[in-house]
PQR file of N, CA, C, O and H, with PARSE charges and radii, in Angstrom:
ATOM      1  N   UNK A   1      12.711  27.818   0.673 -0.4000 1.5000
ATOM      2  CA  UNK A   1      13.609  26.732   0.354 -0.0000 2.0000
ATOM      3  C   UNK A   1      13.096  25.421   0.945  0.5500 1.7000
ATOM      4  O   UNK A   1      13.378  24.405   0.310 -0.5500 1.4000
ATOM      5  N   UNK A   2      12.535  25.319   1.830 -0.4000 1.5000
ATOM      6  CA  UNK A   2      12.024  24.298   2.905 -0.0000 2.0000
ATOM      7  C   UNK A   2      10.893  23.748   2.253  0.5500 1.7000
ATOM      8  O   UNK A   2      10.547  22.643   2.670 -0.5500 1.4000
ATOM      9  H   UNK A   2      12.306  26.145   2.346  0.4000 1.0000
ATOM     10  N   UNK A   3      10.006  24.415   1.018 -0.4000 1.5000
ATOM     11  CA  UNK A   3       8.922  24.077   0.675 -0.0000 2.0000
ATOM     12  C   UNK A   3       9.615  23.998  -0.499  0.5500 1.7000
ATOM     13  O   UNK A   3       8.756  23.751  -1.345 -0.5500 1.4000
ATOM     14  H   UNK A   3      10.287  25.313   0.679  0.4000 1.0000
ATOM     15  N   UNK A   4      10.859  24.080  -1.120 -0.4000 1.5000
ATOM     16  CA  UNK A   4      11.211  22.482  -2.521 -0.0000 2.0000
ATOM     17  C   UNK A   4      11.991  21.860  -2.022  0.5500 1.7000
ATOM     18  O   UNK A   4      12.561  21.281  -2.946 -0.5500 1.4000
ATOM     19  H   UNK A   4      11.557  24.281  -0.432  0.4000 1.0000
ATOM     20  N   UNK A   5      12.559  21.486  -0.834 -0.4000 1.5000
ATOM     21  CA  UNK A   5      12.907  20.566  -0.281 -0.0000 2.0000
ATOM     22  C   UNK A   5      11.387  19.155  -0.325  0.5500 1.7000
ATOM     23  O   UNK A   5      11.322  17.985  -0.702 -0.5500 1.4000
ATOM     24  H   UNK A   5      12.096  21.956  -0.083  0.4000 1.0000
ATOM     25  N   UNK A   6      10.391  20.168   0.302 -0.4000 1.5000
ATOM     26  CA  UNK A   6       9.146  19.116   0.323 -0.0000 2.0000
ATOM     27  C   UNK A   6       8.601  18.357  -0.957  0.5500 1.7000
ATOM     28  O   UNK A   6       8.417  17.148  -1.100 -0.5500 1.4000
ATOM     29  H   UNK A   6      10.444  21.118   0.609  0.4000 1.0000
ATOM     30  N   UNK A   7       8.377  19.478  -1.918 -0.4000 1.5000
ATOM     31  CA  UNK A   7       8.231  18.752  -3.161 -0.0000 2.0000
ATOM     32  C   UNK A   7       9.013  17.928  -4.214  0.5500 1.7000
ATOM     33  O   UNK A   7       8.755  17.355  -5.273 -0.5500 1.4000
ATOM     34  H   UNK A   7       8.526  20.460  -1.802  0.4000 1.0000
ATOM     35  N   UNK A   8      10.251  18.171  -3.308 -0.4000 1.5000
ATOM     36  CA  UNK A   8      11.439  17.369  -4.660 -0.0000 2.0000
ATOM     37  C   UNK A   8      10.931  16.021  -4.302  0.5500 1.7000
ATOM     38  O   UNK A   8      10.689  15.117  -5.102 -0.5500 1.4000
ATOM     39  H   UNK A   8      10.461  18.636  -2.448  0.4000 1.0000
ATOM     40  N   UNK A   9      10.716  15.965  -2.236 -0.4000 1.5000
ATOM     41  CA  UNK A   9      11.120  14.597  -1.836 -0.0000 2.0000
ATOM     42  C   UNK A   9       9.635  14.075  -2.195  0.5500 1.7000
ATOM     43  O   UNK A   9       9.736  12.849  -2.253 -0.5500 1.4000
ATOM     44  H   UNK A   9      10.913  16.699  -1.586  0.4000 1.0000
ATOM     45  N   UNK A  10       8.409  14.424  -2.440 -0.4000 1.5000
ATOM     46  CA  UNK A  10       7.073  14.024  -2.945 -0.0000 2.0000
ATOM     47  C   UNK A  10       7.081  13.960  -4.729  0.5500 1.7000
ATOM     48  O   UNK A  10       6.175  13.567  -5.464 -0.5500 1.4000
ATOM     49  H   UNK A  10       8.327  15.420  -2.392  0.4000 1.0000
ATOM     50  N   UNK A  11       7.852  14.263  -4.940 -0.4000 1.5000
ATOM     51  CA  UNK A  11       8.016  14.023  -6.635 -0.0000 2.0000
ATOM     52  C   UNK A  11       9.335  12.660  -6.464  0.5500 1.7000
ATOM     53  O   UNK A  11       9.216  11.762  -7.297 -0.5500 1.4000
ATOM     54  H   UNK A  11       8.588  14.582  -4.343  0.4000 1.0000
ATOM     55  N   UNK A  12      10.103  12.566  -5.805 -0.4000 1.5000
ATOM     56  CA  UNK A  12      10.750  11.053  -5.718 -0.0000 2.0000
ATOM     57  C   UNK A  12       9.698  10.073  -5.110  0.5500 1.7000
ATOM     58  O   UNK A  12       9.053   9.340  -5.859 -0.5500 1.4000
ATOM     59  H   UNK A  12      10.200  13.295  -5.128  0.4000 1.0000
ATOM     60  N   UNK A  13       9.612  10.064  -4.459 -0.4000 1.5000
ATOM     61  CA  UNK A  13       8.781   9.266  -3.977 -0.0000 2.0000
ATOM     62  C   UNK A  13       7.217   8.370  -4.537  0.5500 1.7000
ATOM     63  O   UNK A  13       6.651   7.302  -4.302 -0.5500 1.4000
ATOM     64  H   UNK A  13      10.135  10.660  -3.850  0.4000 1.0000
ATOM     65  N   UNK A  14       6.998   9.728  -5.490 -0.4000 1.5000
ATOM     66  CA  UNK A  14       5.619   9.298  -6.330 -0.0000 2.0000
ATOM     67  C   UNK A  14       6.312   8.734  -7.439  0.5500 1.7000
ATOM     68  O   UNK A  14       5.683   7.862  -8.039 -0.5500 1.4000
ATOM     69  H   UNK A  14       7.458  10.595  -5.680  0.4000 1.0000
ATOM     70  N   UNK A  15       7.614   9.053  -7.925 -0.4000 1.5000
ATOM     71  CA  UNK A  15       8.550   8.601  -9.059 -0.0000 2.0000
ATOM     72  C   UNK A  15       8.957   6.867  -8.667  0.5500 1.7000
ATOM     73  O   UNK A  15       8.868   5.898  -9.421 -0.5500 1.4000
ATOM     74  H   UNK A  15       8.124   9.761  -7.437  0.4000 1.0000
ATOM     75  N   UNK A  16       9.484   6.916  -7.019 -0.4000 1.5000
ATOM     76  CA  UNK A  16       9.486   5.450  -6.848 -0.0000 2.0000
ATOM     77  C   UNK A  16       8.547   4.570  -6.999  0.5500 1.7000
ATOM     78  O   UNK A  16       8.743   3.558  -7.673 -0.5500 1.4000
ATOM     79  H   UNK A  16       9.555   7.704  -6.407  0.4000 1.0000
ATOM     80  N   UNK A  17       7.048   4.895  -6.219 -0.4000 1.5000
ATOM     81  CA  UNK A  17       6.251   3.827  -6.493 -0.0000 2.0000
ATOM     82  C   UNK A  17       5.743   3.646  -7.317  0.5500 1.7000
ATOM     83  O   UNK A  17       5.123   2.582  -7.323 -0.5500 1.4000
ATOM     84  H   UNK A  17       6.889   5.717  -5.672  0.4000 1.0000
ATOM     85  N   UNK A  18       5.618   4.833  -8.976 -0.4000 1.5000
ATOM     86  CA  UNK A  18       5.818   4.739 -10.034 -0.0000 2.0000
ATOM     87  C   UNK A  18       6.224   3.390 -10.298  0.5500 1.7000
ATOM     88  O   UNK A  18       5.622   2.323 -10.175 -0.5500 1.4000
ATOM     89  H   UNK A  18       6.121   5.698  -8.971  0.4000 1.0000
ATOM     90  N   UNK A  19       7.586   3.725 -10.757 -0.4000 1.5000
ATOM     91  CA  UNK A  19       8.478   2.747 -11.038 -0.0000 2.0000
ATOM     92  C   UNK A  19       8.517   0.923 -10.516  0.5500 1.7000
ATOM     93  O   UNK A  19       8.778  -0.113 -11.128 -0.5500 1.4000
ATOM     94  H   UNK A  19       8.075   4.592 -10.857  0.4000 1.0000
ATOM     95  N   UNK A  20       8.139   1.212  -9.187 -0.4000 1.5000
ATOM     96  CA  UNK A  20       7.891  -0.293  -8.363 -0.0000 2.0000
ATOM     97  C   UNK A  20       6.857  -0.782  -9.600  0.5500 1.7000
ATOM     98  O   UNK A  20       7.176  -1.732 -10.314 -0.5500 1.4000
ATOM     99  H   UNK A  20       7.926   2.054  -8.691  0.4000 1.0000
ATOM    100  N   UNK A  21       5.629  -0.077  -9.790 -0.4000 1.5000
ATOM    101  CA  UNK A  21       4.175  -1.009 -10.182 -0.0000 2.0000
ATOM    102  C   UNK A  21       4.444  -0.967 -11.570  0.5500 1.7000
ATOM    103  O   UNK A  21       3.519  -1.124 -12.366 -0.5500 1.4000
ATOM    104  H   UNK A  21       5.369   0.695  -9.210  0.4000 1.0000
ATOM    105  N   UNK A  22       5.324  -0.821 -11.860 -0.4000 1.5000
ATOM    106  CA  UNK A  22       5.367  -0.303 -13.442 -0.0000 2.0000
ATOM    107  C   UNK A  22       5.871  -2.363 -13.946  0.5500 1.7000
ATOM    108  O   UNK A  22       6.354  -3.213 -13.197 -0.5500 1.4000
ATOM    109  H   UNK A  22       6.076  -0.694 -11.213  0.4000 1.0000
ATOM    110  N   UNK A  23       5.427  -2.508 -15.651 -0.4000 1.5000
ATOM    111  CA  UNK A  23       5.997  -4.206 -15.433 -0.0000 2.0000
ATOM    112  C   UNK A  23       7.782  -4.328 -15.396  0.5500 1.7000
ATOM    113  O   UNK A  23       8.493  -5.219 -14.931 -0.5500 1.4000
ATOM    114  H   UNK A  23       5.035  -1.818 -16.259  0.4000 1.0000
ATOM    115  N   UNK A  24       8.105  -3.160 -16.026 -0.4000 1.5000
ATOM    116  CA  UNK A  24       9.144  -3.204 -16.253 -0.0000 2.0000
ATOM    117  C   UNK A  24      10.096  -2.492 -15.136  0.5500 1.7000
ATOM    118  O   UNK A  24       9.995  -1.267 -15.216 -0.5500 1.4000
ATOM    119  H   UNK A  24       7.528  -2.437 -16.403  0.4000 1.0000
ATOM    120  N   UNK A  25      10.969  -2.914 -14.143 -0.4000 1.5000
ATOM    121  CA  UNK A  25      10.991  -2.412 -12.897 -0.0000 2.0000
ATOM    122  C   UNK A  25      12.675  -1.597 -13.263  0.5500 1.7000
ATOM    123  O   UNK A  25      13.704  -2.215 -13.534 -0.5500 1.4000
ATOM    124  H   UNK A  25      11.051  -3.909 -14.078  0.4000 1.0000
ATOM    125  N   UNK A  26      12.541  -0.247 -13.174 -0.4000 1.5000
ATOM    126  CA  UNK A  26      14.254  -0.021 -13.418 -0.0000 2.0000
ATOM    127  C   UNK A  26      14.951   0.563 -12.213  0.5500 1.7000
ATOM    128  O   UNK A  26      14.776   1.655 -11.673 -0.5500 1.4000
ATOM    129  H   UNK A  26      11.705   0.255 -12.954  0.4000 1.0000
ATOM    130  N   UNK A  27      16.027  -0.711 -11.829 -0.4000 1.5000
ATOM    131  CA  UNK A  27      16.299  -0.240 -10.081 -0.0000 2.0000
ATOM    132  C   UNK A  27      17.249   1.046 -10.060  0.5500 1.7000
ATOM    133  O   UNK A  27      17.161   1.843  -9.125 -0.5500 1.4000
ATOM    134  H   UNK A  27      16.169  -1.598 -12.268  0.4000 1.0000
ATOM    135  N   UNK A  28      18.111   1.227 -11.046 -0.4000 1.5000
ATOM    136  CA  UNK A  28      18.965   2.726 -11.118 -0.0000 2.0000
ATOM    137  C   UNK A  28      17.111   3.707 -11.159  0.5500 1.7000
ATOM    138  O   UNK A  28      17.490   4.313 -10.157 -0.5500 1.4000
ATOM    139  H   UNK A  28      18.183   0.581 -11.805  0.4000 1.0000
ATOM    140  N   UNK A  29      16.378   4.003 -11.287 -0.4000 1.5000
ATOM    141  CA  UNK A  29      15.299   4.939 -11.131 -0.0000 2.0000
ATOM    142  C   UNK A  29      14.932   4.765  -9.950  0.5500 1.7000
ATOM    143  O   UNK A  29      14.505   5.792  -9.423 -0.5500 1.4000
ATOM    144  H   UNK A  29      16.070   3.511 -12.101  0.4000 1.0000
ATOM    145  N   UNK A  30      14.931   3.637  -9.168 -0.4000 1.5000
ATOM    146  CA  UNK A  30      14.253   3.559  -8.145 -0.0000 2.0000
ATOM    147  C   UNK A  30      15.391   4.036  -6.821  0.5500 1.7000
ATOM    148  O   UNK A  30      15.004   4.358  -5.697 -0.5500 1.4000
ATOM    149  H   UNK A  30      15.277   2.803  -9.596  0.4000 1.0000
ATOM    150  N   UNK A  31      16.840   3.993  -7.255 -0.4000 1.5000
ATOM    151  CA  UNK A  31      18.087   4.152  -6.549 -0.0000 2.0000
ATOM    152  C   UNK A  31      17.641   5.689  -6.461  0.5500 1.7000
ATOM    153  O   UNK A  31      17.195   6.240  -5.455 -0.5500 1.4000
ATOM    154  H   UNK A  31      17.155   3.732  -8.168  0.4000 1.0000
ATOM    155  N   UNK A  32      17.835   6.224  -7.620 -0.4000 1.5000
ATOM    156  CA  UNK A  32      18.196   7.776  -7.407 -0.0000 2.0000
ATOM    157  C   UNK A  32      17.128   8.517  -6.692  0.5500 1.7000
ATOM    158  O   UNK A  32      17.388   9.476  -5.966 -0.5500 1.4000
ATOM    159  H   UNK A  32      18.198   5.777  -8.437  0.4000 1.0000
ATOM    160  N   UNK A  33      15.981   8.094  -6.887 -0.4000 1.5000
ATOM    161  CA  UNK A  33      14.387   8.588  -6.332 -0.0000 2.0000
ATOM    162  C   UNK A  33      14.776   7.997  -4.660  0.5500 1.7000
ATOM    163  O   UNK A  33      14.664   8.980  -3.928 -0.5500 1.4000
ATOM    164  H   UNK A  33      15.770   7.314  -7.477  0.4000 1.0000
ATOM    165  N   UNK A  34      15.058   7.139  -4.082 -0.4000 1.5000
ATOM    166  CA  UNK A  34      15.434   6.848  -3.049 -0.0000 2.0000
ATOM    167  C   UNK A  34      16.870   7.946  -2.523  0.5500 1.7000
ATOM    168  O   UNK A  34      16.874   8.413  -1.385 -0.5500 1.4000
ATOM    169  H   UNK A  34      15.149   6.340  -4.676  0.4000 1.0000
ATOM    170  N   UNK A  35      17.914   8.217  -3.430 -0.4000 1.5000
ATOM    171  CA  UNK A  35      18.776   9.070  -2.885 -0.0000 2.0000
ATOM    172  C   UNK A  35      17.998  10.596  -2.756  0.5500 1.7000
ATOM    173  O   UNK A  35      17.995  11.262  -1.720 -0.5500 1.4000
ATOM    174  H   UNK A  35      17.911   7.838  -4.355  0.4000 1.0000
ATOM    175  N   UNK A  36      17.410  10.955  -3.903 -0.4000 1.5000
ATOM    176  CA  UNK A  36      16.599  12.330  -3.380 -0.0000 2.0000
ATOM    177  C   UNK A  36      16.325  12.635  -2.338  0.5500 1.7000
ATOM    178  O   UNK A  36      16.796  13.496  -1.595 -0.5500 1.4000
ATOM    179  H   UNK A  36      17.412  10.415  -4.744  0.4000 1.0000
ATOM    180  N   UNK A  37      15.342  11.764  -2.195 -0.4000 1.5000
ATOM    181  CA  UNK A  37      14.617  11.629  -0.754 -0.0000 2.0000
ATOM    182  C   UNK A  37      15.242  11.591   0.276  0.5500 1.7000
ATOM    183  O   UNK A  37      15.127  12.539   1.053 -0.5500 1.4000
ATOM    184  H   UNK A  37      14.960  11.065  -2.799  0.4000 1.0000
ATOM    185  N   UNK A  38      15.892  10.749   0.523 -0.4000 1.5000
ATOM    186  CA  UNK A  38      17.015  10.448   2.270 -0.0000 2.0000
ATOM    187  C   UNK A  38      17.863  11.648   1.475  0.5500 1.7000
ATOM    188  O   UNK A  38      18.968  11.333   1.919 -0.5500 1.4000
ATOM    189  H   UNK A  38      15.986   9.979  -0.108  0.4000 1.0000
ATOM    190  N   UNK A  39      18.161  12.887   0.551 -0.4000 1.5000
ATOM    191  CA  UNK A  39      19.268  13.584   0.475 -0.0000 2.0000
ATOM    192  C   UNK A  39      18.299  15.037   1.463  0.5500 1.7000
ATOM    193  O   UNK A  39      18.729  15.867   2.265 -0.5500 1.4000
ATOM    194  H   UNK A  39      17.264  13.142   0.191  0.4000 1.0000
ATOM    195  N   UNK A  40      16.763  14.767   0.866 -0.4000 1.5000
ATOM    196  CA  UNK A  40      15.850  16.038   0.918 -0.0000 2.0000
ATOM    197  C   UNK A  40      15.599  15.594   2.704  0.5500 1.7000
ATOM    198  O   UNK A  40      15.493  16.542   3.482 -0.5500 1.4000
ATOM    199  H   UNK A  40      16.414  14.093   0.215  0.4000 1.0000
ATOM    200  N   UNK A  41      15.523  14.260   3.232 -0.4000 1.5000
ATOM    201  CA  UNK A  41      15.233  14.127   4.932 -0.0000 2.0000
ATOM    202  C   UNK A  41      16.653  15.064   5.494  0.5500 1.7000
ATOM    203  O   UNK A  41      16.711  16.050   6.229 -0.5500 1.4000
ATOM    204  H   UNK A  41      15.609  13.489   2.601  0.4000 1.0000
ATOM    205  N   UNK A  42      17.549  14.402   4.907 -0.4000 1.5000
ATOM    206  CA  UNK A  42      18.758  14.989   5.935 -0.0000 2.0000
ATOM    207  C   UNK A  42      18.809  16.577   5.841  0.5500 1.7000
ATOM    208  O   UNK A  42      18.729  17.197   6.902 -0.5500 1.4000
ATOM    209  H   UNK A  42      17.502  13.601   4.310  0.4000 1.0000
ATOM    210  N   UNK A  43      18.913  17.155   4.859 -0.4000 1.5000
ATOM    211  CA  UNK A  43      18.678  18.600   4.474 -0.0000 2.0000
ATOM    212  C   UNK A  43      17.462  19.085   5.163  0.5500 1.7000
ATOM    213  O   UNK A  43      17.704  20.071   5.859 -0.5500 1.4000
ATOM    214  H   UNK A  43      18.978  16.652   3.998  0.4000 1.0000
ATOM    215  N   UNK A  44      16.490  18.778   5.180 -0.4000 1.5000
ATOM    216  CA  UNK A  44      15.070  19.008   6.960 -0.0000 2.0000
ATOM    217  C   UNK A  44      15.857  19.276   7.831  0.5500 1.7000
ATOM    218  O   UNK A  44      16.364  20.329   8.219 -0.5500 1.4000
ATOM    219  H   UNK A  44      16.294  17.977   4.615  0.4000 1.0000
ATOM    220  N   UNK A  45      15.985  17.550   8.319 -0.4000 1.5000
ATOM    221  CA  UNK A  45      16.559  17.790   9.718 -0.0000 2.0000
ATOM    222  C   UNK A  45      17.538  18.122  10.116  0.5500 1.7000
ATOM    223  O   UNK A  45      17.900  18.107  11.292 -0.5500 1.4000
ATOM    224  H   UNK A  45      15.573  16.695   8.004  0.4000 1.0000
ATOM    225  N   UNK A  46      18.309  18.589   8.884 -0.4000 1.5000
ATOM    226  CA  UNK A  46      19.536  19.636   9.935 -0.0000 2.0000
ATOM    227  C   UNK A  46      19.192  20.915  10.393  0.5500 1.7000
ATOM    228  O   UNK A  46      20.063  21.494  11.042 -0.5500 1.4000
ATOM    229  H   UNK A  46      18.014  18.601   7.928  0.4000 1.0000
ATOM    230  N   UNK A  47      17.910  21.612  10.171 -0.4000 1.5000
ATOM    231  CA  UNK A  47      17.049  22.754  10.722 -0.0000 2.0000
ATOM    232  C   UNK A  47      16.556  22.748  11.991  0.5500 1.7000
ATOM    233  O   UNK A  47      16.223  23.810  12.516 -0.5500 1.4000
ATOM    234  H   UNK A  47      17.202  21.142   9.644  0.4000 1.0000
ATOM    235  N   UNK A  48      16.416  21.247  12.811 -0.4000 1.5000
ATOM    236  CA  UNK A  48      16.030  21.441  13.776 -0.0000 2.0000
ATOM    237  C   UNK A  48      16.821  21.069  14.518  0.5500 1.7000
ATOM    238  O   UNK A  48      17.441  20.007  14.471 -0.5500 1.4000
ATOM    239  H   UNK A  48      16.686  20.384  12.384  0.4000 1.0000
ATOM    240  N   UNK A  49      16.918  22.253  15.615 -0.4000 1.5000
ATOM    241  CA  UNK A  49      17.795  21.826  16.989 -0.0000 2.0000
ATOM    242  C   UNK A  49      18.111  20.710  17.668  0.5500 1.7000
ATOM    243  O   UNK A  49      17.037  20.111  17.609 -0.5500 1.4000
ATOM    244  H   UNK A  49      16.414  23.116  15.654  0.4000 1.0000
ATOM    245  N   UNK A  50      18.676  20.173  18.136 -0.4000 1.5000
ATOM    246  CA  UNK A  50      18.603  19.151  19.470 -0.0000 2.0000
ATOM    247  C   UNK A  50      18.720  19.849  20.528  0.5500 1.7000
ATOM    248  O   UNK A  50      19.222  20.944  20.784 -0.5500 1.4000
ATOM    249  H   UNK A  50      19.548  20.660  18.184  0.4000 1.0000
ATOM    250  N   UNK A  51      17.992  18.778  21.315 -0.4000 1.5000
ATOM    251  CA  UNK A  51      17.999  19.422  22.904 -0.0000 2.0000
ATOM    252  C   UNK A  51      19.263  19.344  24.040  0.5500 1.7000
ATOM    253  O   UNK A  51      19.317  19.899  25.137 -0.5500 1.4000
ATOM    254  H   UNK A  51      17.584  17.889  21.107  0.4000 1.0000
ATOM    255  N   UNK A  52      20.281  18.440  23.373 -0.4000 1.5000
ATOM    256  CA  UNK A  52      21.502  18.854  23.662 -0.0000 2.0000
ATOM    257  C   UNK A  52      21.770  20.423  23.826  0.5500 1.7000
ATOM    258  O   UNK A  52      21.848  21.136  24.826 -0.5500 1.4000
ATOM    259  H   UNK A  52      20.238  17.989  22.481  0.4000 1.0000
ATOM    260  N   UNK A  53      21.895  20.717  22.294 -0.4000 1.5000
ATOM    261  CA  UNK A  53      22.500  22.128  22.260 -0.0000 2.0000
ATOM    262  C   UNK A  53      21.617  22.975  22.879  0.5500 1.7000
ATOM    263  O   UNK A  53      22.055  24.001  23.398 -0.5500 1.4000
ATOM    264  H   UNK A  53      21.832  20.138  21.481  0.4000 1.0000
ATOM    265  N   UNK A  54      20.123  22.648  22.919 -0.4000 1.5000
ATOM    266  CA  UNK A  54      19.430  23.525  24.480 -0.0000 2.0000
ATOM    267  C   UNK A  54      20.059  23.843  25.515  0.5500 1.7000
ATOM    268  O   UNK A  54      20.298  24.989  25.898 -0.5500 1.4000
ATOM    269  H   UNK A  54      19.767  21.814  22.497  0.4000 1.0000
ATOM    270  N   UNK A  55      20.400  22.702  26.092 -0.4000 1.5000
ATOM    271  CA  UNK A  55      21.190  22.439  27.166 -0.0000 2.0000
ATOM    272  C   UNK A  55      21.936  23.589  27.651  0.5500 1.7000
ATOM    273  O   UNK A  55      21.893  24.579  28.381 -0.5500 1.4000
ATOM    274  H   UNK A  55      20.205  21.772  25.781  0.4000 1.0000
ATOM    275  N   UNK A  56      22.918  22.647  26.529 -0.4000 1.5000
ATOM    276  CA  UNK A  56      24.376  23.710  26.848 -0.0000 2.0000
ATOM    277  C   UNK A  56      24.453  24.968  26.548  0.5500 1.7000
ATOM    278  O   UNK A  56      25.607  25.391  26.476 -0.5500 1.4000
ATOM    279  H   UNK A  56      22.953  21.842  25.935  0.4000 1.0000
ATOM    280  N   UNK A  57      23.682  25.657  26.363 -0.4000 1.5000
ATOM    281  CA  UNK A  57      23.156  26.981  26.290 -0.0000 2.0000
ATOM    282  C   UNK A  57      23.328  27.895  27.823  0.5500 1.7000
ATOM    283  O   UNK A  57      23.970  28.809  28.340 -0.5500 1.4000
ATOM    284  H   UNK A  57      22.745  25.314  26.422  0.4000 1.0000
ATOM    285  N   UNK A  58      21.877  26.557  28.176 -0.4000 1.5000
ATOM    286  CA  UNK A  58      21.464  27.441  29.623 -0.0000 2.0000
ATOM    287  C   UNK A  58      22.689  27.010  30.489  0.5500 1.7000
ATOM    288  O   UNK A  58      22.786  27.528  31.601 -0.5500 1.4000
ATOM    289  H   UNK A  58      21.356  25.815  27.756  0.4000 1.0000
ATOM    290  N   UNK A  59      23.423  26.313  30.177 -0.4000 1.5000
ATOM    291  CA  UNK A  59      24.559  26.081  31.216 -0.0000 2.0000
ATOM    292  C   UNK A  59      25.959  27.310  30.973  0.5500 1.7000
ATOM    293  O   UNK A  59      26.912  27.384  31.750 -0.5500 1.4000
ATOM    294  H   UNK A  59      23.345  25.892  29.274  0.4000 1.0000
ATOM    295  N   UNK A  60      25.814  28.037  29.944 -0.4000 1.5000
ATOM    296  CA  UNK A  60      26.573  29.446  29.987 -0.0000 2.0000
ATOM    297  C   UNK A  60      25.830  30.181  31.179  0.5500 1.7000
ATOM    298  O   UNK A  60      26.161  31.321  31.505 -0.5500 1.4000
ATOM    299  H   UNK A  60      25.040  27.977  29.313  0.4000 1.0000
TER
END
Protein backbone atom coordinates (compact mmCIF):
# COMPACT_ATOMS: atom_id res chain seq x y z
CA UNK A 1 0.00 0.00 0.00
CA UNK A 2 2.92 2.37 0.90
CA UNK A 3 4.36 1.82 -2.61
CA UNK A 4 0.88 3.46 -4.40
CA UNK A 5 0.83 5.85 -1.99
CA UNK A 6 4.45 6.68 -3.67
CA UNK A 7 3.39 6.53 -7.13
CA UNK A 8 0.02 8.29 -6.99
CA UNK A 9 2.06 11.23 -5.27
CA UNK A 10 4.92 10.98 -8.38
CA UNK A 11 2.16 10.77 -11.00
CA UNK A 12 0.63 14.25 -9.35
CA UNK A 13 3.38 15.83 -9.22
CA UNK A 14 4.78 15.02 -12.81
CA UNK A 15 0.93 15.93 -13.72
CA UNK A 16 1.61 19.40 -11.94
CA UNK A 17 4.68 20.47 -13.59
CA UNK A 18 3.07 19.14 -16.63
CA UNK A 19 0.48 21.45 -16.46
CA UNK A 20 2.69 24.60 -15.05
CA UNK A 21 4.91 24.47 -18.62
CA UNK A 22 2.10 23.66 -20.62
CA UNK A 23 0.87 27.39 -22.66
CA UNK A 24 -2.31 26.87 -21.55
CA UNK A 25 -2.14 26.75 -17.65
CA UNK A 26 -5.39 24.93 -15.98
CA UNK A 27 -5.30 25.83 -12.17
CA UNK A 28 -8.38 23.28 -11.15
CA UNK A 29 -5.51 20.48 -12.65
CA UNK A 30 -2.91 21.95 -10.92
CA UNK A 31 -5.33 22.20 -7.51
CA UNK A 32 -6.22 18.58 -7.53
CA UNK A 33 -2.52 17.23 -8.44
CA UNK A 34 -1.49 19.45 -5.45
CA UNK A 35 -4.42 17.87 -3.20
CA UNK A 36 -3.16 14.25 -4.16
CA UNK A 37 -0.02 14.86 -3.10
CA UNK A 38 -0.32 16.74 0.46
CA UNK A 39 -3.46 13.87 0.67
CA UNK A 40 -0.58 10.92 -0.28
CA UNK A 41 2.26 13.09 2.44
CA UNK A 42 -0.25 12.96 5.24
CA UNK A 43 -1.30 9.26 4.62
CA UNK A 44 3.02 8.49 4.92
CA UNK A 45 3.35 10.22 7.79
CA UNK A 46 0.80 8.95 9.83
CA UNK A 47 3.01 5.54 9.76
CA UNK A 48 5.62 6.96 11.57
CA UNK A 49 5.82 7.21 15.24
CA UNK A 50 6.71 10.23 17.27
CA UNK A 51 9.03 10.20 19.89
CA UNK A 52 6.54 11.44 22.22
CA UNK A 53 4.65 8.27 22.14
CA UNK A 54 8.28 6.59 22.68
CA UNK A 55 8.34 8.23 25.64
CA UNK A 56 5.37 7.51 27.23
CA UNK A 57 5.79 4.04 26.72
CA UNK A 58 8.95 3.63 28.73
CA UNK A 59 7.33 5.66 31.42
CA UNK A 60 4.66 2.59 32.02
Amino acid sequence: MKNLYWLIMVVAIAVAFYEQNSDEKNTIVMVIALGVFIFGLIKLSAKIPSKEQKNDDEQL
